[in-house]
C-alpha positions in Angstrom: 0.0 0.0 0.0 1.5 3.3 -0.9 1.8 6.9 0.9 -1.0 8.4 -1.0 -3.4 5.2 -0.1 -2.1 5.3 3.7 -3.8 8.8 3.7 -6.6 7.5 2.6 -10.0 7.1 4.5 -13.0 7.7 2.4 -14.4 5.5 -0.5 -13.1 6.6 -3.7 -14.9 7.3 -7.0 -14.1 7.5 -10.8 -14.9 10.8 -13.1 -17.9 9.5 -14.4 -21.4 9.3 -12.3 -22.5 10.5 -9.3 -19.7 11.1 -6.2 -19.7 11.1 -2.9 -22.7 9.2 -0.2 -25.3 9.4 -3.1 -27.2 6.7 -0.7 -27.4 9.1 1.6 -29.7 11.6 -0.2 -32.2 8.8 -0.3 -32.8 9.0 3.7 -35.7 10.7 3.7 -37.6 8.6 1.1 -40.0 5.7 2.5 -39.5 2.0 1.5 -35.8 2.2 2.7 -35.6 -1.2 1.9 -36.7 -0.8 -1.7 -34.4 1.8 -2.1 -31.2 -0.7 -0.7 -32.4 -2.9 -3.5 -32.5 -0.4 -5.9 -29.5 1.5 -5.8 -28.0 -1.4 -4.9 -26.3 0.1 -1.5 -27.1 -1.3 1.8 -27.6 0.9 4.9 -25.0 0.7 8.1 -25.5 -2.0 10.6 -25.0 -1.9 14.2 -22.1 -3.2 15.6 -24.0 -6.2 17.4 -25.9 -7.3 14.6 -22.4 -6.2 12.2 -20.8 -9.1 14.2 -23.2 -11.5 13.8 -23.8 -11.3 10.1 -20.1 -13.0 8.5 -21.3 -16.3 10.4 -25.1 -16.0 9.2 -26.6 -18.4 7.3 -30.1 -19.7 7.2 -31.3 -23.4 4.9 -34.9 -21.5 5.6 -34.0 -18.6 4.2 -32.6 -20.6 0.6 -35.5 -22.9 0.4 -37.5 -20.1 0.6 -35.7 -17.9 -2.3 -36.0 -21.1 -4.0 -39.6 -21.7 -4.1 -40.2 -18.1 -4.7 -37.5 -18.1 -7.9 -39.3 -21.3 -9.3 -42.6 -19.6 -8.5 -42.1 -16.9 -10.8 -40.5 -19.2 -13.5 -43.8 -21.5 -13.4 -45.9 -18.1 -13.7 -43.6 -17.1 -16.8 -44.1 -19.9 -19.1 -48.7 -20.0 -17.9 -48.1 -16.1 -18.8 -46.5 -17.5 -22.4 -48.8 -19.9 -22.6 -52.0 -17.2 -22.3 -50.1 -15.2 -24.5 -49.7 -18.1 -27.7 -53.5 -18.1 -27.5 -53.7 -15.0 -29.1 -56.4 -13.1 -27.1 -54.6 -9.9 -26.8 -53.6 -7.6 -29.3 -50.0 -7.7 -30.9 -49.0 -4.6 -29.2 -49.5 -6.3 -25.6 -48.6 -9.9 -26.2 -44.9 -8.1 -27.3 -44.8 -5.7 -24.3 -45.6 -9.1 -21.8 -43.3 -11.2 -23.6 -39.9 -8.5 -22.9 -41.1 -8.0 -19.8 -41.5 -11.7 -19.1 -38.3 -12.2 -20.6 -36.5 -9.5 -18.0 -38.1 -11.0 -15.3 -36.9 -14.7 -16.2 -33.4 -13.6 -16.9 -33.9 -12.1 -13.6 -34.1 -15.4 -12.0 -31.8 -17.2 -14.0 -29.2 -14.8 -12.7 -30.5 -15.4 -9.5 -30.0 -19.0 -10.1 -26.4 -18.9 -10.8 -25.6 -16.0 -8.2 -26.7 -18.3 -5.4 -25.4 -21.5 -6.5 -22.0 -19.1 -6.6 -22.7 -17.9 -3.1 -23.4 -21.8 -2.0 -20.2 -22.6 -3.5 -18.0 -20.1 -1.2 -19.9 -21.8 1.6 -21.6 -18.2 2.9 -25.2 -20.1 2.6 -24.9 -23.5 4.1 -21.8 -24.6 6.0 -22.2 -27.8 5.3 -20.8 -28.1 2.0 -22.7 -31.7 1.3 -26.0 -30.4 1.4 -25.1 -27.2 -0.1 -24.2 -29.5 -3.4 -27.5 -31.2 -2.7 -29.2 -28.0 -3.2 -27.2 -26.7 -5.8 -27.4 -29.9 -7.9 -31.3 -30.8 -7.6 -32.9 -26.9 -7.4 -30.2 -24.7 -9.4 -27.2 -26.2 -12.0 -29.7 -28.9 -13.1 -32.9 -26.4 -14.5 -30.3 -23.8 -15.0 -28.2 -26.0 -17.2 -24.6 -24.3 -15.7 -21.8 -25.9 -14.7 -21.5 -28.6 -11.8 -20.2 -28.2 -8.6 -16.4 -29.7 -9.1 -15.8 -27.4 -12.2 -17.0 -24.3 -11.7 -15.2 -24.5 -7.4 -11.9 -25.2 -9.4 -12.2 -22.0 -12.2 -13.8 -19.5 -9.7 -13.4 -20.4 -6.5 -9.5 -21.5 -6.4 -8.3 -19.5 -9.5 -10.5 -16.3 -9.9 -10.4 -15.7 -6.5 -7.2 -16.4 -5.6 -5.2 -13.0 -4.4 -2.5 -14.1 -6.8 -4.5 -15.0 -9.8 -7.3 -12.4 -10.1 -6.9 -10.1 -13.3 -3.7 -11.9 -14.2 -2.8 -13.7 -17.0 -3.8 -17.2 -15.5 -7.7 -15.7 -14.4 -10.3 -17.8 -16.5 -12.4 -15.2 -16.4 -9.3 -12.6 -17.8 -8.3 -14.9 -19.9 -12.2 -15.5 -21.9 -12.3 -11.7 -22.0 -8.8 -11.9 -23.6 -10.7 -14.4 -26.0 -13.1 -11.9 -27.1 -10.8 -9.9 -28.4 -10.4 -6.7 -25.8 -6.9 -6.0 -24.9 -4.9 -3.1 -23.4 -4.5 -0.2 -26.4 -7.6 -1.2 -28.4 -9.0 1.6 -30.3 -12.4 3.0 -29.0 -14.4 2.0 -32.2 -13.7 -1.3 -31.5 -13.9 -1.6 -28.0 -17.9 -0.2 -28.7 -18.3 -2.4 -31.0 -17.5 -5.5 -29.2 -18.7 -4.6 -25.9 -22.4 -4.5 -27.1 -22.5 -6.9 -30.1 -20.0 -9.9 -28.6 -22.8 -11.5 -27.0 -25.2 -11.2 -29.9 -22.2 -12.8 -32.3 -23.4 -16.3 -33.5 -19.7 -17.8 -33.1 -20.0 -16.3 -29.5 -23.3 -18.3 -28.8 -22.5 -21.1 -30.5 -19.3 -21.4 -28.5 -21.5 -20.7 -25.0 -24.0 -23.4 -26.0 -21.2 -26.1 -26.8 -19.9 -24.9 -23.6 -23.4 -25.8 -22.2 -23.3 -29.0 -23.5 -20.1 -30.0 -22.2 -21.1 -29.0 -18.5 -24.1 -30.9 -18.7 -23.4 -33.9 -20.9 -19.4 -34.4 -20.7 -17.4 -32.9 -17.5 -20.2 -33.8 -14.5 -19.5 -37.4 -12.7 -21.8 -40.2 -14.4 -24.5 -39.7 -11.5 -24.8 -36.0 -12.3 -25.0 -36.3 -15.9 -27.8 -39.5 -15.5 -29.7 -37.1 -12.9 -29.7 -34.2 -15.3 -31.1 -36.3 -18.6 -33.9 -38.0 -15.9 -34.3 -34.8 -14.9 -35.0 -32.9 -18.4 -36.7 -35.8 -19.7 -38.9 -35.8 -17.3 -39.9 -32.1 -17.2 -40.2 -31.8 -21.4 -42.5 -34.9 -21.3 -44.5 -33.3 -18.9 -44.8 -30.4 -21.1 -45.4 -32.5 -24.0 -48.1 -34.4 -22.2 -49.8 -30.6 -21.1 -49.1 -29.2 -24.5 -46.7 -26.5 -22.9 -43.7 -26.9 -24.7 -43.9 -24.3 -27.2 -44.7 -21.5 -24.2 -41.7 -23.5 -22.4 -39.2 -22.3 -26.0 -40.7 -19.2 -25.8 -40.4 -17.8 -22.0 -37.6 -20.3 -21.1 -35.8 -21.3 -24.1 -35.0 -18.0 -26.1 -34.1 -16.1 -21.9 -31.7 -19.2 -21.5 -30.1 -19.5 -24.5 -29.8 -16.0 -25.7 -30.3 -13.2 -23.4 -28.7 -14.8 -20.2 -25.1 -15.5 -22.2 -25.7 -11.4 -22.8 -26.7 -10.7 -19.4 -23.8 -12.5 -18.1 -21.7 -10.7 -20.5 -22.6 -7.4 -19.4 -22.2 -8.2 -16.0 -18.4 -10.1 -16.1 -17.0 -7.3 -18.8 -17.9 -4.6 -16.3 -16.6 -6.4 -13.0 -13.2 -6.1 -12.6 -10.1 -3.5 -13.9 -9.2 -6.4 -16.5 -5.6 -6.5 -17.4 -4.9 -3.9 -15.1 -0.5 -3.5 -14.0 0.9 -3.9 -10.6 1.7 -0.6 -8.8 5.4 -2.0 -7.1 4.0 -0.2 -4.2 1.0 -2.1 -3.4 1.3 -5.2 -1.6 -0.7 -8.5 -2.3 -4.1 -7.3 -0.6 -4.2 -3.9 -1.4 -3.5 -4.2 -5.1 -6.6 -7.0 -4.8 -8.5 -4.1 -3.8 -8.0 -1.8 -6.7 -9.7 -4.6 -9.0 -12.7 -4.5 -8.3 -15.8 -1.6 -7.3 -19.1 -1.2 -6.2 -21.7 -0.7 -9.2 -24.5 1.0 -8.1 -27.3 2.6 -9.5 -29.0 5.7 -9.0 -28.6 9.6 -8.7 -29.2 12.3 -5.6 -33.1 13.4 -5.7 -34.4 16.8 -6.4 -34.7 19.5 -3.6 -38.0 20.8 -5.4 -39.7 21.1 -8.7 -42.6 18.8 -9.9 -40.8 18.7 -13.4 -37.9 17.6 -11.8 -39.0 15.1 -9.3 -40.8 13.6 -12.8 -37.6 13.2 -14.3 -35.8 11.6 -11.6 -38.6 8.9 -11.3 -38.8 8.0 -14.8 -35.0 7.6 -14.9 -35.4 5.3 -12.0 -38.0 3.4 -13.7 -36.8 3.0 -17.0 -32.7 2.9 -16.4 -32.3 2.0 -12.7 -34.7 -1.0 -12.5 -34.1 -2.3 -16.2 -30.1 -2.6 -15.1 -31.1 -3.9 -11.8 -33.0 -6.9 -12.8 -31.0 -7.6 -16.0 -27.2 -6.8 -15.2 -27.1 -6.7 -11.6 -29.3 -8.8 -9.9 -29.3 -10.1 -6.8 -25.6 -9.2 -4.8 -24.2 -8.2 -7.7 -23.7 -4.4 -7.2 -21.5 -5.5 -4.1 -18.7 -7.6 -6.0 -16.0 -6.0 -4.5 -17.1 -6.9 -0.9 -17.9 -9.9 -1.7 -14.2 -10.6 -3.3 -12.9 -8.9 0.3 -15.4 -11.8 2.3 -16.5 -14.4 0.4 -18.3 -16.0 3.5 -21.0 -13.4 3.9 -24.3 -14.2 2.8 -25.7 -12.5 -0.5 -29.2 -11.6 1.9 -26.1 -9.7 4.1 -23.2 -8.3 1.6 -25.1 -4.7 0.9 -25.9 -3.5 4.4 -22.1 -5.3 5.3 -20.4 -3.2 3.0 -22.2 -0.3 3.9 -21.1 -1.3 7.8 -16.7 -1.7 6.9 -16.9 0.9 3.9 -14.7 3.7 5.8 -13.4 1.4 8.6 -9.3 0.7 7.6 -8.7 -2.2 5.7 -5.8 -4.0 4.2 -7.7 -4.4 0.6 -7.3 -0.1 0.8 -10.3 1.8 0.6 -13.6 0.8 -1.1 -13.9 2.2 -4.8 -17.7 3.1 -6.1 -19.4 3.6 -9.5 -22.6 4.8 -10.3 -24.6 4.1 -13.1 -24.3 1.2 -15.8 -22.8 3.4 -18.4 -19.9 4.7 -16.0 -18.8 1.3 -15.6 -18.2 1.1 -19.4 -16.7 4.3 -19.9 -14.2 3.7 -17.0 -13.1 0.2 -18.7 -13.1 2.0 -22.0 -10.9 4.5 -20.4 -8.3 1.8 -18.8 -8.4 -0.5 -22.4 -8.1 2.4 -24.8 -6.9 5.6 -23.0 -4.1 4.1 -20.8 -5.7 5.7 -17.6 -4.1 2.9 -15.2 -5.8 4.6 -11.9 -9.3 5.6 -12.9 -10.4 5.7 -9.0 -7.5 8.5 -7.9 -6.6 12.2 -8.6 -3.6 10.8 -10.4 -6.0 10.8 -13.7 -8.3 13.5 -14.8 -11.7 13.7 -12.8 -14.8 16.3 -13.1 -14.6 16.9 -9.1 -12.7 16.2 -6.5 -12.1 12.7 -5.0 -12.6 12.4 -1.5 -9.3 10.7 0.2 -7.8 10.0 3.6 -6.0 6.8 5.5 -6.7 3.4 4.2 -8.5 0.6 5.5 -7.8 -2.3 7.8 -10.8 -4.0 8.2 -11.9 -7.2 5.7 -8.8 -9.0 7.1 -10.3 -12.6 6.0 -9.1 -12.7 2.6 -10.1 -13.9 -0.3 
C-alpha cells in the first residue's frame, strides 16, 4: 500500500457518475428497503448485529428464495402460454413477452448468483448439502456448470489474491478471447462490448460450452440425474401441451439473453488486465480490482418537473439494469471478493457497515450508473488511464481521500 493510499480514508470514485454518499440523499424517502435494492447500496449496521452477520446463514431462508425463484419461472411460461392463444392484441402480447423475458433472466441470474454464493460456503456450512441443493434446485434447470468445475475455475483461480486479473484468471483470460486487450482503439472496444454476446460464433461457443457442462465434464451420477431430470420435465410439457410457451419464455431467456446478461455483468466487474503498482502489496492491489456498481442519482430539492424526471430515470434505467445486469448481490462484487463468507441476503448493508473502517484491501472504490462502468473500462483498455479511482488521472470533481483501510482482514 503506498503513501497516497495510507492517507486515505473515504471510498473513492471514478470521473464518471455521481460522487460522494449518493445513498445518503435517499434517507428521507420511504421503503428504505426498496431503495437498498435499488440502488444497490445497503444501509449501516449496528455493531452487534455487524458481528453477527459473517457467520449467518439460514437453509430457511434458501428454500424459501428457492420456491419463490421457481414460483415466478412457473408463472412465466402459464403467462407465455395465455399469450400463444392470441387473445390480446400484438402490441401487448410483445410488451408481456420483454417484460417476461427480464423477469426470467432475472431469476436465471439469481440462479447462478446463489449457486456461486453456495459454492463459497456463505449459505450453508455444510458443504454436502449445499451441493444437494445446488445440484437438484439450481445447476440442473439452469443448465450451468456442476459443482467440481465451476469451485476449481472460480473459486480457487479467480479468487485467488495471486490470480485475479492476471494472465492465468479464467475469467481474464475469456475476455482476452473476445478480443479486448490493453491499447484497443475505442471503435472497436464499442463495437464488441455490445455486439459480442449477440455474435453467433459467440453463442455457438457458450451453447457447446453448455453441452459439455451438462453432458461431458459432471461425474456419471450427475450427468444420468440431469437427462432424468429434463426428460422428465419436457414430457410433462409434451403431455400438457406447454412446450412451445416453455421455448418461448424459457428457451429464447436461456439461450440468448442470459449469455448477454452475463456478459454485461463479467466485462464490467473487474479493472481487467490492469499493471501492478510495485507499491502495493498483495491485498491492497486486490483491492484496486474491483468496485461497487450502483445505480442511481441524488433526488431533487423541489420542482414537480424535476422530481418527474428523476422517477422516470429510475423506472426505466435504474430497475431495467437492476434486474437484467445486476441482480441479486451483484452491485457488491468488490465486498464480496474482500469476504466471500458473507451471505448475498447480508453483503449490501455489510459493505455499507466496513466501507470507511481501515482495511488491508485499501479503501472501497464506487461507480454509479451502468454506463460509468463502461466508460471507466473504455478508459483503462483504450486511453491508458491505469488509476481511474485516484486524482492521479483527470476527474470532473474532487475525489474524497484519507487513510486506508484495515478492516476485511479474512481474505479472499
Amino acid at each position: 500500500m503506498n503513501t497516497q493510499e495510507r492517507a486515505s480514508q473515504r471510498t473513492q470514485y471514478c470521473q464518471y457518475g455521481p460522487q460522494g454518499d449518493v445513498r445518503a440523499s435517499y434517507a428521507h424517502l420511504p421503503g428504505q428497503g426498496f431503495w437498498t435494492w435499488l440502488t444497490g447500496k445497503g444501509l449501516p449496521l449496528s455493531s452487534e448485529r455487524l458481528a453477527q452477520v459473517p457467520n449467518e446463514n439460514s437453509e430457511r431462508f434458501l428454500i424459501a428464495h428457492l420456491l419463490f425463484t421457481w414460483a415466478v419461472m412457473i408463472a412465466l411460461v402459464l403467462l407465455g402460454q395465455f399469450v400463444l392463444q392470441g387473445s390480446l392484441p400484438l402490441a401487448a402480447s410483445v410488451a408481456l413477452v420483454v417484460v417476461g423475458w427480464v423477469l426470467m433472466v432475472n431469476r436465471l441470474r439469481s440462479m447462478q448468483a446463489t449457486f456461486h454464493y453456495l459454492t463459497h460456503g456463505a449459505v450453508l456450512k455444510n458443504k454436502t448439502r449445499a451441493r444437494h441443493y445446488a445440484r437438484l434446485f439450481l445447476t440442473t434447470p439452469l443448465l450451468y456448470q456442476d459443482w467440481d468445475t465451476y469451485s476449481q475455475s472460480h473459486v480457487r483461480e479467480h479468487h485467488n489474491i495471486n490470480v485475479l486479473c492476471g494472465d492465468k484468471d479464467p475469467d481474464q483470460q475469456f475476455i482476452l478471447q473476445q478480443g479486448f486487450y490493453p491499447g484497443m482503439p475505442e471503435s472497436l472496444f464499442w463495437w464488441r462490448a455490445f455486439c459480442t454476446p449477440f455474435r453467433p460464433l459467440y453463442l455457438l461457443r457458450q451453447w457447446r460450452a453448455t453441452g459439455l457442462d451438462n453432458l461431458v465434464r459432471p461425474r456419471l451420477p450427475e450427468i444420468a440425474f440431469r437427462l432424468v431430470f429434463w426428460g422428465l420435465l419436457l414430457s410433462g410439457l409434451w403431455a400438457v401441451d406447454g412446450l412451445l410457451a416453455f421455448a418461448l419464455m424459457y428457451g429464447i431467456p436461456r439461450a440468448v439473453l442470459f449469455e448477454h446478461s452475463m456478459w454485461l455483468q463479467l466485462f464490467t466487474e473487474h479493472l481487467w488486465f490492469y499493471r501492478r503498482d510495485p507499491q502495493r502489496d498483495d491485498k491492497a492491489h486486490y483491492g484496486r480490482l474491483t468496485w461497487g456498481r450502483f445505480q442511481g442519482r441524488r433526488p431533487p430539492q423541489s420542482g414537480v418537473f424535476a422530481h418527474a424526471a428523476w422517477l422516470a430515470k429510475a423506472l426505466f434505467l435504474d430497475i431495467p439494469v437492476r434486474l437484467y445486469v445486476y441482480p441479486q448481490d451483484l452491485p457488491n462484487h468488490d465486498a464480496h471478493h474482500r469476504r466471500p463468507n458473507v451471505h448475498y441476503r447480508h453483503i449490501a448493508n455489510y459493505r455499507a457497515s466496513v466501507e470507511h473502517q481501515p482495511s488491508v484491501y485499501g479503501p472501497y472504490l464506487e461507480v454509479w450508473g451502468f454506463m460509468a462502468g463502461l466508460y471507466l473500462i473504455r478508459d483503462h483498455l483504450c486511453r491508458g488511464v491505469t488509476e481511474p479511482f485516484t486524482p492521479h488521472e483527470p476527474v470532473s470533481t474532487t475525489t474524497a481521500t484519507g487513510p486506508a483501510h484495515l478492516a476485511d482482514t479474512q481474505g479472499a
